[in-house]
N, C-alpha and C positions, 0 to 999 in steps of 0.2 A: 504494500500500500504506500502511496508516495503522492501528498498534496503539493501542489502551488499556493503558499499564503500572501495574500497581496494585502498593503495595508502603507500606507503614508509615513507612519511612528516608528522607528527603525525599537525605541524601547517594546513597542506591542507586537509589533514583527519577534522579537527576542524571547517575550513572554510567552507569544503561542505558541512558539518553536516549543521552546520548552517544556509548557507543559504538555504539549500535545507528543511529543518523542519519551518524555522520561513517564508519562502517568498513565500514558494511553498506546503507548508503543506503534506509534502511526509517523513515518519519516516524513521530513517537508522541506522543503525548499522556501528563501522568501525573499520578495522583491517589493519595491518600496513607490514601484508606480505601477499602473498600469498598463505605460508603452514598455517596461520590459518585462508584464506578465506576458503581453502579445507576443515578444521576441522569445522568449521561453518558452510556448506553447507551440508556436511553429517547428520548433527542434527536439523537444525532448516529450515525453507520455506520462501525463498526472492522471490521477486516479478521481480526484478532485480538485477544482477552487474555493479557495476560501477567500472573498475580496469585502475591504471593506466598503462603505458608501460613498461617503466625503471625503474624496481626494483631490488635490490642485490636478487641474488638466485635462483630466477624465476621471468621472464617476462610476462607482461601481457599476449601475445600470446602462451606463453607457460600455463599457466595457462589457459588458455581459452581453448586449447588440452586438457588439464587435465579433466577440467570439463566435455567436450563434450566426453571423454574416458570412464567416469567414470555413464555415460550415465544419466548427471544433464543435464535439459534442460532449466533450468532457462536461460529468454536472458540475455543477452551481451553487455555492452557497452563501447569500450573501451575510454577514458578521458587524453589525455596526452597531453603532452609537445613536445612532439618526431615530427617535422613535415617532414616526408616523406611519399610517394607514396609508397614506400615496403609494411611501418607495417600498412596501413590502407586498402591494399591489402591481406596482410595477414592475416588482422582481420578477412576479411569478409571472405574468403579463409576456415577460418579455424570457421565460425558458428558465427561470433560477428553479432548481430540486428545494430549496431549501432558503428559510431569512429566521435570523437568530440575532436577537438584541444583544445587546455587551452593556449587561447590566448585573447589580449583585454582586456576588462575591464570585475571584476569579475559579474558585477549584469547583466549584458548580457550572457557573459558563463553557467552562472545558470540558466537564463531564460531557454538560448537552451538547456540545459542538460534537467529541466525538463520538457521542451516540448516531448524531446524525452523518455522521462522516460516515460510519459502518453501515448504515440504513441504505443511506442513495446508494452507497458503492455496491451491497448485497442484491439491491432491488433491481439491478443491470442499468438504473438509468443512464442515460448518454449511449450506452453501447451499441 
């Protein structure tokens, strides 16, 4: 199993890595914009995305368009901070498996994340 975590916060980039490799034994890679999750998706095979919302440049659902343009089916999860009814409408709107707030305490958010990591990846979506 091997994620792409995309995220702006190079400190929340470090933190997911983290807990997501030593708690939940799920490897990842992470990149800190969106134009080099695009470049990294073109060459290498994730099992998942994990992007957050609010990014300078491009936006998670924009990026999420991009990928499913670009005819990647890797699923989708998007991970933010952002708490509205729009962008979690527009996630799924626009092909996201998955929209998970970053709220709480961190070692529960990770549980859920990678609950749902194993879920979309078990359920073949994308494939």
């Amino acid at each position: 199993m091997k994620v792409l975590l995309v995220d702006d916060d190079p400190l929340f980039l470090e933190l997911s890595k983290t807990f997501l490799e030593l708690f939940h034994d799920i490897a990842s890679d992470t990149v800190d914009s969106a134009r080099e999750a695009l470049q990294k998706l073109e060459k290498d095979t994730y099992d998942v995305v994990v992007s957050d919302y609010d990014m300078p440049f491009m936006d998670g659902i924009t990026l999420l368009k991009t990928i499913r343009d670009k005819s990647i089916n890797t699923p989708f999860i998007l991970f933010t901070g952002v708490n509205r009814d729009e962008i979690m409408h527009q996630a799924i709107e626009n092909g996201a498996n998955s929209f998970i707030q970053k709220i709480g305490d961190p070692r529960t958010q990770y549980s859920e994340l990678s609950e749902r990591i194993w879920q979309v990846v078990s359920s073949g979506a994308g494939c």
